[in-house]
C-alpha positions as CSV (number, residue, x, y, z in Angstrom):
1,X,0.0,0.0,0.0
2,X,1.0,3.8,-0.8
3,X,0.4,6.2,1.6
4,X,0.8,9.9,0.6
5,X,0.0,12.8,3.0
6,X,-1.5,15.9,2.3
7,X,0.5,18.3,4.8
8,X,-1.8,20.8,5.5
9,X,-1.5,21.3,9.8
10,X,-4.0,20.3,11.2
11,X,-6.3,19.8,8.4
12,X,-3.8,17.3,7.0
13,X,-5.0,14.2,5.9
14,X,-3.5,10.5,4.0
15,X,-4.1,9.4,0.6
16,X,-4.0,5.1,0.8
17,X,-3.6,3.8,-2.5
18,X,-3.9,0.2,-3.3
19,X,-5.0,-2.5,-5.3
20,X,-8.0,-4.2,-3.3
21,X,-7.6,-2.2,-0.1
22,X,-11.9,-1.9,-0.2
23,X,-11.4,-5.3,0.1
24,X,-11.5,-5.6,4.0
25,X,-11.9,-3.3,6.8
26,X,-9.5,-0.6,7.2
27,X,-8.2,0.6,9.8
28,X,-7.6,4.4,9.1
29,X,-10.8,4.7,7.9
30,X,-12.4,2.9,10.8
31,X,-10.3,5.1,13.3
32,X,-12.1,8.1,11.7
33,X,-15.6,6.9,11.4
34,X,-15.9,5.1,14.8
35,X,-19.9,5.0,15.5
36,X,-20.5,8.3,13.8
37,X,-23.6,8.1,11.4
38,X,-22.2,8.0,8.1
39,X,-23.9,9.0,4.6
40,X,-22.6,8.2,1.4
41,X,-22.9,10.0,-1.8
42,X,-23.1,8.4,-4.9
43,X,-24.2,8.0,-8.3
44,X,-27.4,5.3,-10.0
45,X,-24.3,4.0,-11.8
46,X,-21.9,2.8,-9.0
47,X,-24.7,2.4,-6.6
48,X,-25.6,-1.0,-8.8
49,X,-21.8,-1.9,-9.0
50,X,-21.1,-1.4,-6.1
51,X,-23.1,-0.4,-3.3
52,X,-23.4,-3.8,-1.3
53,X,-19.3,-3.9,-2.1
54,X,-19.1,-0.7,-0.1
55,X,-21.7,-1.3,2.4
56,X,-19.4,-4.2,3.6
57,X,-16.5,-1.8,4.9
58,X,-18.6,1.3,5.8
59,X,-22.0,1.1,8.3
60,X,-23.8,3.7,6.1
61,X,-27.0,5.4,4.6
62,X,-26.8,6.2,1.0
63,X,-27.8,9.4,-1.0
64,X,-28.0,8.2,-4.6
65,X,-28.5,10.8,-7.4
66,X,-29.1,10.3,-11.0
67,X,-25.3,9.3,-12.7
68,X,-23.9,12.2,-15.3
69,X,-22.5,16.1,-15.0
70,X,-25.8,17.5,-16.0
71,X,-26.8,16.1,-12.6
72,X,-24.6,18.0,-10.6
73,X,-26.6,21.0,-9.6
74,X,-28.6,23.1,-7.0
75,X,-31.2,20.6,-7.1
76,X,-29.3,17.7,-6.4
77,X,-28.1,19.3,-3.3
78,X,-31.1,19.8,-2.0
79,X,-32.2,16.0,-2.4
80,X,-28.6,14.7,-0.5
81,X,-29.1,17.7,2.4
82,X,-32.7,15.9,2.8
83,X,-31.4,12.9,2.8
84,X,-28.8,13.9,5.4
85,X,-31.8,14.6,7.7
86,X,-33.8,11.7,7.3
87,X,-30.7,9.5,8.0
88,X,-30.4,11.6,11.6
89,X,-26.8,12.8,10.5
90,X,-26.0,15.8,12.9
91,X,-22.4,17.8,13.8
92,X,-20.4,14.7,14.2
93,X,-21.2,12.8,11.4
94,X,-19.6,12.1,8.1
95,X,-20.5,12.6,4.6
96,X,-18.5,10.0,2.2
97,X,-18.3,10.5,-1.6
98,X,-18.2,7.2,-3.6
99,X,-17.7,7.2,-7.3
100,X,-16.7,9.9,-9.7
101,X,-15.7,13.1,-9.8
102,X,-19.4,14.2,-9.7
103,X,-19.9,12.4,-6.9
104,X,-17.0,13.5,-4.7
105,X,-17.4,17.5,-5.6
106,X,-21.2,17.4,-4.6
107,X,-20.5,15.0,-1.5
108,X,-17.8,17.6,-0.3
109,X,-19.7,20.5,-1.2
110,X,-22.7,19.0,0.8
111,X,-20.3,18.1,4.0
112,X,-18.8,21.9,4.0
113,X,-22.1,23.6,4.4
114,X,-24.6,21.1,5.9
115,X,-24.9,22.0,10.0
116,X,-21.8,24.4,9.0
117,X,-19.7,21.8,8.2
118,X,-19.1,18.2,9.2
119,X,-16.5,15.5,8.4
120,X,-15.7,13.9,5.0
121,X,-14.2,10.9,3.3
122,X,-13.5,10.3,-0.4
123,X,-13.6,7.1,-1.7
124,X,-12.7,7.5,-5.6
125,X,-14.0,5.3,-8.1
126,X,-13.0,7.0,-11.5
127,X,-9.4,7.6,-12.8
128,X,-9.7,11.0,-12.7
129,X,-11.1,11.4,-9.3
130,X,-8.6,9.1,-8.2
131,X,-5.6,11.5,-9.8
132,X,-7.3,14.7,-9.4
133,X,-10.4,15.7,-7.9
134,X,-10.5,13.4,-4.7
135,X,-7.6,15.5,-3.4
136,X,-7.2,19.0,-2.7
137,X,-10.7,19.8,-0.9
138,X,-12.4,21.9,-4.3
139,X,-16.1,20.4,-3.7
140,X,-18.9,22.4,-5.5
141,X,-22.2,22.7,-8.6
142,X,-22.8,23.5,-11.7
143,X,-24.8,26.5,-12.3
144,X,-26.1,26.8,-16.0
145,X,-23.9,29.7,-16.4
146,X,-20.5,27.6,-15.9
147,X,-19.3,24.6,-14.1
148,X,-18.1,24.5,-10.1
149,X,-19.6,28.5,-9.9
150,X,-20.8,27.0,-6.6
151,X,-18.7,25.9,-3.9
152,X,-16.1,25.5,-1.1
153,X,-12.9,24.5,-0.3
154,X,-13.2,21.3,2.2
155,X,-10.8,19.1,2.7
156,X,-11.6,15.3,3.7
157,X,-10.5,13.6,6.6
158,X,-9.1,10.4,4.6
159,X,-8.8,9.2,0.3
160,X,-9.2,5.8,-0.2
161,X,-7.9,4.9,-4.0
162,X,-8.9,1.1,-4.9
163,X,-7.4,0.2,-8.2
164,X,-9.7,-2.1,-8.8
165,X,-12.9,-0.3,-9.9
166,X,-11.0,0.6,-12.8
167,X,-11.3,-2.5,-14.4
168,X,-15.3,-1.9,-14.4
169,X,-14.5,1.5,-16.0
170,X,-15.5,2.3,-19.2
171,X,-12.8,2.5,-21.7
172,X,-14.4,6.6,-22.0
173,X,-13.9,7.1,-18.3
174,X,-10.5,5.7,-18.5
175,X,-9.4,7.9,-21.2
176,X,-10.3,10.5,-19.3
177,X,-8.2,10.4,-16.3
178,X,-5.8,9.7,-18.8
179,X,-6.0,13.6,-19.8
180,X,-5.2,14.8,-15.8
181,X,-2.3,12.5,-15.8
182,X,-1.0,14.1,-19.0
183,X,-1.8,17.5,-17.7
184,X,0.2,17.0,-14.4
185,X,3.2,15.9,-16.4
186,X,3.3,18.7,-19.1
187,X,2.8,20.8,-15.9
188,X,5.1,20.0,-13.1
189,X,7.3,16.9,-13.9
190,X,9.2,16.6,-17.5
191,X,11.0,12.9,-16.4
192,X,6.8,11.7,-15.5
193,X,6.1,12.7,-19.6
194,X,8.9,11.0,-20.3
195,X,7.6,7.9,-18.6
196,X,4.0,8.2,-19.7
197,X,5.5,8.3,-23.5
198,X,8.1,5.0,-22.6
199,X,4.8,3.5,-21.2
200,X,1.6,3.8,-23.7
201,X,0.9,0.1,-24.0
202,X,0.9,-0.3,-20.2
203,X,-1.8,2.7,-20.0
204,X,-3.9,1.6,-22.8
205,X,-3.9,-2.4,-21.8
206,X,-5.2,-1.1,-17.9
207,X,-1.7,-2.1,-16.5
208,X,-3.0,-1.8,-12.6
209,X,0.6,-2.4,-11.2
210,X,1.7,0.4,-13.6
211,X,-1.4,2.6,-12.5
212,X,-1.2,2.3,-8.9
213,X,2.4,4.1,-9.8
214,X,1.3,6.8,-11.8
215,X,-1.9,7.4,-9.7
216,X,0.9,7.8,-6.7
217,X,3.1,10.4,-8.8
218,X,-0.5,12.9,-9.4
219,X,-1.1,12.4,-5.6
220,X,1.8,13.3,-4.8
221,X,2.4,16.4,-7.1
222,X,-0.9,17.6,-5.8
223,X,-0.3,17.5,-3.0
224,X,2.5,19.6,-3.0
225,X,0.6,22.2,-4.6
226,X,-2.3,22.1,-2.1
227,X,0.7,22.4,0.4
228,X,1.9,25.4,-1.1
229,X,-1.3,26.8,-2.5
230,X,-4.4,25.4,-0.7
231,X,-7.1,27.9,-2.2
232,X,-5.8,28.7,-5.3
233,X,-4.4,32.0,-4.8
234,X,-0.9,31.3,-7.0
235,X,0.6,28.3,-7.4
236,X,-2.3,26.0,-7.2
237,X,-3.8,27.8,-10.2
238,X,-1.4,25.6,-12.5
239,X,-3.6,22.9,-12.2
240,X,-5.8,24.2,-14.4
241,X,-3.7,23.7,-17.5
242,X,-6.5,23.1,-20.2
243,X,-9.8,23.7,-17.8
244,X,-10.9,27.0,-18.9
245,X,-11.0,25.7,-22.8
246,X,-12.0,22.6,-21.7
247,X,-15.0,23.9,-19.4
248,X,-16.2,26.5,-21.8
249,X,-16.4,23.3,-24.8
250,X,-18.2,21.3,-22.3
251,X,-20.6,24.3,-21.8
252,X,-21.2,24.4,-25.1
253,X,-21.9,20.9,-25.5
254,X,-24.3,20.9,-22.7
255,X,-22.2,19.2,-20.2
256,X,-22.8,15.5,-21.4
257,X,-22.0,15.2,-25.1
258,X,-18.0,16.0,-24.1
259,X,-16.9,14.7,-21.3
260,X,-14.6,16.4,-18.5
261,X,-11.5,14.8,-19.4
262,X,-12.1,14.7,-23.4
263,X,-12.5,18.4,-23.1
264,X,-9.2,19.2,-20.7
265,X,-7.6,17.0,-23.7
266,X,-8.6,19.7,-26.3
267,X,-8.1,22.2,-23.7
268,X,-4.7,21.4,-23.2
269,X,-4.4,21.0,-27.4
270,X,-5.4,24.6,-27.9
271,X,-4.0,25.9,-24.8
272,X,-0.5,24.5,-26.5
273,X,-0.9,26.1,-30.0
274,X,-1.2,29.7,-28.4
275,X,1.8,29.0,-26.6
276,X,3.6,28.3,-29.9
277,X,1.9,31.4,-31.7
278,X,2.8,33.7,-29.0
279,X,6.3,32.1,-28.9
280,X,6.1,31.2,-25.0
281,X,6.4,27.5,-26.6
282,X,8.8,25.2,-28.8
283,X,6.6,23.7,-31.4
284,X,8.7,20.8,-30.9
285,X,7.3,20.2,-27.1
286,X,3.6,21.1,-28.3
287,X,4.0,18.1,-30.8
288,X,5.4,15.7,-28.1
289,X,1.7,16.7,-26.2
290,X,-0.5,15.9,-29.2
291,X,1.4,13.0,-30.1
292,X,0.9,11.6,-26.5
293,X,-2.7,12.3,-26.7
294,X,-3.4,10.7,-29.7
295,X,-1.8,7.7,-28.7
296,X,-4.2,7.3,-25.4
297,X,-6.7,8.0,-27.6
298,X,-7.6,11.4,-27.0
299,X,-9.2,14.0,-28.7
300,X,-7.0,17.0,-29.6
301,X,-9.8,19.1,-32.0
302,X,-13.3,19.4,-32.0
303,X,-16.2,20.6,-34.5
304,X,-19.7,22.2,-34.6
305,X,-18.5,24.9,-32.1
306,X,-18.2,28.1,-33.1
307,X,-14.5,29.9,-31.8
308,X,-16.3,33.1,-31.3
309,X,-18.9,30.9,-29.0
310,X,-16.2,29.2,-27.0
311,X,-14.4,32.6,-26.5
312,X,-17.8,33.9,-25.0
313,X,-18.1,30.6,-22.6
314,X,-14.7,31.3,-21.4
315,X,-15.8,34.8,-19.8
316,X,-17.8,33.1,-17.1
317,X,-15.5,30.5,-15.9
318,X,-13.6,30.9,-12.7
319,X,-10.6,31.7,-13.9
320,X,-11.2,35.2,-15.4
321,X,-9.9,38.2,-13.2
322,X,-11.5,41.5,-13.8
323,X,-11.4,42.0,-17.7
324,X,-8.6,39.7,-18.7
325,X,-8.7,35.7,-19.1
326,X,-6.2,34.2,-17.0
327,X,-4.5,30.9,-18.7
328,X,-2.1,28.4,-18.0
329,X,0.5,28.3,-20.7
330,X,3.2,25.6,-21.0
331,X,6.9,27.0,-21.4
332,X,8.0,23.7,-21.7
333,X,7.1,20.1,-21.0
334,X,7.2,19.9,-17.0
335,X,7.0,23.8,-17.0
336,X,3.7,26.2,-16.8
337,X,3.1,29.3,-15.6
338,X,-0.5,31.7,-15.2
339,X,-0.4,34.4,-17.8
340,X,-2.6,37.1,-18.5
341,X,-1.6,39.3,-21.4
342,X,-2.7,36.7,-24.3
343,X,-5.2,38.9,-26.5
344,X,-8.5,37.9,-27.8
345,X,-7.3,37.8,-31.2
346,X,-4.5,35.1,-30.1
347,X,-6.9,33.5,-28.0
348,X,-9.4,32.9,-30.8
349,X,-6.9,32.2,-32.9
350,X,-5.5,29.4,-31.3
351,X,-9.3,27.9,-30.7
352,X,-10.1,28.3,-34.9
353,X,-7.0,26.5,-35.3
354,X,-8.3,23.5,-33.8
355,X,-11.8,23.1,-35.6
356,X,-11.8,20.2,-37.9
């Protein structure tokens, strides 16, 4: 078993990380729950998977919402806070999120505000959950204006990473996780690219030894950027290499039709291009990206968007400060940085270029 810790003081917390580990009790986990009354979040698709899997590990009452992004709103909220009451949970309970991404932001979001704030476990059953949003403590809804407009930052108590629901993955969902781990390397870590391009066969044949070692290398660089930058007021903001294209293409697609990590992979595509145009980039290291993602799979362009469209979803993401879109631009691969003099012009520029 891995164990990674998330230094934070006293809101610190370990990531466990191992192949089977939901298999039997654990003990971390069971030294956190005790006899607190314990919810647990997840989605109509895991819930038949895996719910009696889970229940034999965790004492708990479920909240189970309808599975898919365009489910992660205002109104789901209200149904888990309900829930939450008619399961008698009170100050010292604990909300766990089981499943997705989807399933982890709106279990968070719902253990930050409900009675103020109680405990919280994530128990991540997709690839990218497992590599990215189970850790860091960004919970949070969709509004129909953008994605994660709603939120908080709250950290859980414990991550639980099983390897093993990713063999019941969909080959989609696989994929993409696939895009996180190839934005942390472009990121933060040139030698981890390196290895990701040594080892495509291992990532597309499901290697779990091999993924239990990569899912440790994303943990880890998280969380020393949650270390360093817990609520995203600098360093942190790196993370969001390819989000704010990627979010304003899943807009546009109605949160469904694209999926997160499918558009993060285009994101990252046309996020690389205008580093190349605005000569912040070696063309050579923007091809070394593409070629990665087309190997996993991945989409790198997309069609039936308009550029002008896109431009105009970006404005309402997160990421914008006062008049200016704020982007993460590669340097290099293993090197990004927050920039915010790209024009419009460059910006939809880069985005036309990747239309088929």
């Amino acid at each position: 078993m891995k164990k990674i810790k998330v230094d934070l003081g006293e809101r610190a917390y370990d990531i466990l990380i191992s192949a089977g580990i939901t298999n039997s009790p654990i003990k971390e986990l069971n030294d956190i729950l005790g006899e607190r009354k314990i919810l647990t979040v997840t989605d109509t698709n895991v819930s038949e998977i895996y719910k009696l899997h889970i229940s034999q590990i965790i004492d708990s009452e479920f909240s189970i919402f309808q599975a898919g992004e365009e489910n992660k709103t205002l109104e789901t909220m209200g149904k888990i806070y309900h829930d939450a009451v008619c399961a008698g949970l009170n100050r010292k309970s604990v909300i766990t999120g089981f499943g997705g991404g989807v399933s982890g932001d709106i279990a968070g979001f719902a253990a930050s505000s409900y009675m103020r704030g109680i405990d919280f476990v994530q128990i991540p059953t997709t690839l990218l959950a497992m590599v990215d949003s189970s850790v860091g403590g960004k919970t949070g809804v969709d509004l129909p204006e953008g994605k994660n407009l709603v939120g908080a930052f709250w950290q859980p108590q414990i991550v639980i990473i099983d390897t093993h629901f990713l063999q019941t993955l969909p080959k989609r969902e696989i994929l993409c996780g696939l895009a996180e781990i190839v934005k942390y390397a472009v990121i933060m870590d040139s030698d981890f690219f390196d290895l990701l391009e040594q080892n495509v066969d291992k990532l597309i044949n499901l290697d779990l030894e091999f993924y239990e070692k990569i899912i440790a290398k994303c943990c880890e660089l998280k969380a020393y950027v949650v270390k360093e930058d817990e609520k995203e007021n600098g360093l942190r903001a790196i993370l969001n290499y390819g989000h704010t294209f990627g979010h304003a293409i899943e807009k546009e697609a109605n949160y469904g039709e694209i999926q997160h990590g499918e558009g993060v992979s285009i994101g990252m595509s046309i996020a690389a291009d205008l580093a190349v145009n605005v000569r912040y980039m070696q063309k050579e290291d923007a091809i070394r990206q593409e070629n990665l993602l087309k190997q996993l799979g991945l989409p790198t362009s997309y069609s039936n968007f308009q550029p002008e469209k896109l431009f105009e979803n970006m404005s309402s993401d997160k990421k914008k400060q006062d008049s200016k879109t704020r982007l993460i631009l590669p340097s290099q691969i293993g090197i990004a940085s927050l920039l915010d003099y790209i024009t419009k012009e460059d910006i939809i520029s880069a985005i036309r270029g990747r239309k088929n």
